[in-house]
VOVEX-851114 format. One line per field, with one value per residue (C-alpha): residue number from 1; chain; x, y, z. Coordinates in pm, 1 decimal, decimal comma. Layout:
// residues N
k <- c(NUM;...)
c <- c(A;...)
xx <- c(X;...)
yy <- c(Y;...)
zz <- c(Z;...)
END
This chain:
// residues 112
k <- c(1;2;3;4;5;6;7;8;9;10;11;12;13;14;15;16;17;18;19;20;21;22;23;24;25;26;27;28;29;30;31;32;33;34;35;36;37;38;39;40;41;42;43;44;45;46;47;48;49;50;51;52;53;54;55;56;57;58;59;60;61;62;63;64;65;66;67;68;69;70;71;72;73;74;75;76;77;78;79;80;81;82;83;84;85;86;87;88;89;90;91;92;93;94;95;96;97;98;99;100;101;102;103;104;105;106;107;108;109;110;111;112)
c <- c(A;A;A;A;A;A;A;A;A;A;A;A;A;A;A;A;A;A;A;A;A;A;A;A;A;A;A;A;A;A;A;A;A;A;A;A;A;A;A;A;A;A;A;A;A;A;A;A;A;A;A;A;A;A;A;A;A;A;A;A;A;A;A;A;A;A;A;A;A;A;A;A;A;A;A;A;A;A;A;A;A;A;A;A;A;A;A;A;A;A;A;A;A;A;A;A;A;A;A;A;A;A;A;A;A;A;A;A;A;A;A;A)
xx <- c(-3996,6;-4100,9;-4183,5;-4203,5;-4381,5;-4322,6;-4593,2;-4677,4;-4357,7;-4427,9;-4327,6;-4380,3;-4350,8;-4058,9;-4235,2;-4492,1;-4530,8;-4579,0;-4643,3;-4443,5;-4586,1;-4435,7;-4674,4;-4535,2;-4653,7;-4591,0;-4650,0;-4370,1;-4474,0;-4149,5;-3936,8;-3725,8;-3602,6;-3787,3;-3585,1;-3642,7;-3294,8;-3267,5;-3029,2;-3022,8;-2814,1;-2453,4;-2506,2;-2477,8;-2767,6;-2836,3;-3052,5;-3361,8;-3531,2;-3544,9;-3793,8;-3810,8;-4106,0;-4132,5;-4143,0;-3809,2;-3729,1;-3392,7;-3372,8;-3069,5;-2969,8;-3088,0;-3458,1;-3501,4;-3788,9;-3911,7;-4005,2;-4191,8;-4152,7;-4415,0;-4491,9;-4839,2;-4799,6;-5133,1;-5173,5;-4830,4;-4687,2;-4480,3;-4500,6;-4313,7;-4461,6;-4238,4;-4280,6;-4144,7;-3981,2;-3661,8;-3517,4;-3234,0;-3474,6;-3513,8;-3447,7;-3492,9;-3705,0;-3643,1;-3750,9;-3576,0;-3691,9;-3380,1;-3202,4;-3213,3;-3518,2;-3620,0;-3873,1;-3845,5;-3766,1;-4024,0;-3955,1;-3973,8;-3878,5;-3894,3;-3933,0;-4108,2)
yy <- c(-2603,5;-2718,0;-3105,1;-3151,1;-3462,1;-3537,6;-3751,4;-3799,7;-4032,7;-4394,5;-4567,9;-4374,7;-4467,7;-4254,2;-3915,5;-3998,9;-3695,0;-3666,8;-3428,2;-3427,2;-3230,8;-3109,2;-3037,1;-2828,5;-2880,9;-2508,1;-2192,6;-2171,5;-1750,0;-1691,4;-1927,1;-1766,1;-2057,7;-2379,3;-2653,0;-2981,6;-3204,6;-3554,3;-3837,3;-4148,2;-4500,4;-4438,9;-4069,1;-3734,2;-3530,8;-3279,9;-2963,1;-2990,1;-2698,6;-2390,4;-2134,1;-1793,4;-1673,3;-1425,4;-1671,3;-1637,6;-1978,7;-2177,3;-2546,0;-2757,3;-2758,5;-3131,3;-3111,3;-2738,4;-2721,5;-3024,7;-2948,5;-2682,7;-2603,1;-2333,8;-2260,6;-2225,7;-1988,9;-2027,9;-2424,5;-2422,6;-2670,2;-2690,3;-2867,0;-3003,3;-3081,0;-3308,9;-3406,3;-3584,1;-3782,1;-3992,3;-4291,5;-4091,3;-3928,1;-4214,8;-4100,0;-4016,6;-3717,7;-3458,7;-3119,7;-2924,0;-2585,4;-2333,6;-2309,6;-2703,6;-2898,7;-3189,7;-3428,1;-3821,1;-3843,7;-3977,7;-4226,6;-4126,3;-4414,1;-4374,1;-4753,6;-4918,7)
zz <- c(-8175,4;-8517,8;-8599,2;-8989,5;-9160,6;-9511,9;-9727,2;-10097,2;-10155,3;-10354,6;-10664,4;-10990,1;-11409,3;-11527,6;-11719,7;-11379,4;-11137,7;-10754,5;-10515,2;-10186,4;-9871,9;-9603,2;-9238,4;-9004,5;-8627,1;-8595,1;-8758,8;-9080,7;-9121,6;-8909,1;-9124,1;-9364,6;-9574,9;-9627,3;-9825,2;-9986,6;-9994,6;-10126,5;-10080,6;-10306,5;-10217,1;-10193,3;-10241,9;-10030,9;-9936,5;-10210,8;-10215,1;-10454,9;-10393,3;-10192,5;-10122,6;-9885,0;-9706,0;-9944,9;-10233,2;-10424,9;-10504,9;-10630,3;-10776,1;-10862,9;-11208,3;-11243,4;-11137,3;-11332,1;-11547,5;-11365,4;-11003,4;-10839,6;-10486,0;-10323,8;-9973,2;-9793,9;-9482,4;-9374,9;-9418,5;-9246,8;-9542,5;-9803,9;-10155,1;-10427,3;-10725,1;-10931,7;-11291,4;-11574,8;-11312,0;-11412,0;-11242,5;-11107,9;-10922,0;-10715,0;-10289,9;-9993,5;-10011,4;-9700,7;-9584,7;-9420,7;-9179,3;-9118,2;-8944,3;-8741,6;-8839,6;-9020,3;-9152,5;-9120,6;-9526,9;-9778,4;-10038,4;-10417,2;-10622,5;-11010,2;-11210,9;-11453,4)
END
C-alpha cells in the first residue's frame, strides 16, 4: 500500500513558478510510472507530466518547455517544478502512483 501527499500548491503572479511535491508513505523504487494529472473547474482530469523509474519523462503539449517533473527514489518523492506559470494553469494539482493510487490534490492557482 502506498499513501501519497501532495504540497507546494498556493496562489502565484502569472510568469511566477512553484514547485509541487509529492511524499510517498512507501518506497516508489518498485513504481514504474509516477504521474502528475490536473483538473481545473468544469474540466476533465488531464495528464501533466509523466515520468518512469528509469527517468524517461513525457509532458502535455501545453505545459512543454514549462514544467519539469523528476523523481527522487531514495527521498521516496516526486517533483514538479513549474514555471512561467499562466492563469490557465490554474487546478487541482494531483499525483498519481500506477497502477491505483493517489494524492488528496493540491491547489495551484495562477492570478494577479
Amino acid at each position: 500500500q502506498v499513501q501519497l501527499v501532495e504540497s507546494g500548491g498556493g496562489l502565484v503572479q502569472p510568469g511566477g513558478s512553484l514547485r509541487l511535491s509529492c511524499a510517498a508513505s512507501g518506497s516508489i523504487f518498485s513504481i514504474d510510472l509516477m504521474i502528475w494529472y490536473r483538473q481545473a473547474p468544469g474540466k476533465q482530469r488531464e495528464l501533466v507530466a509523466g515520468i518512469t523509474r528509469s527517468g524517461s519523462t513525457n509532458y502535455a503539449e501545453a505545459v512543454k518547455g514549462r514544467f519539469t517533473i523528476a523523481r527522487d527514489n531514495a527521498k521516496n518523492t516526486v517533483y514538479l517544478q513549474m514555471n512561467s506559470l499562466k492563469p490557465e494553469d490554474t487546478a487541482v494539482y494531483y499525483c498519481f502512483a500506477d497502477p491505483r493510487y493517489w494524492g488528496q490534490g493540491t491547489q495551484v492557482t495562477v492570478s494577479s
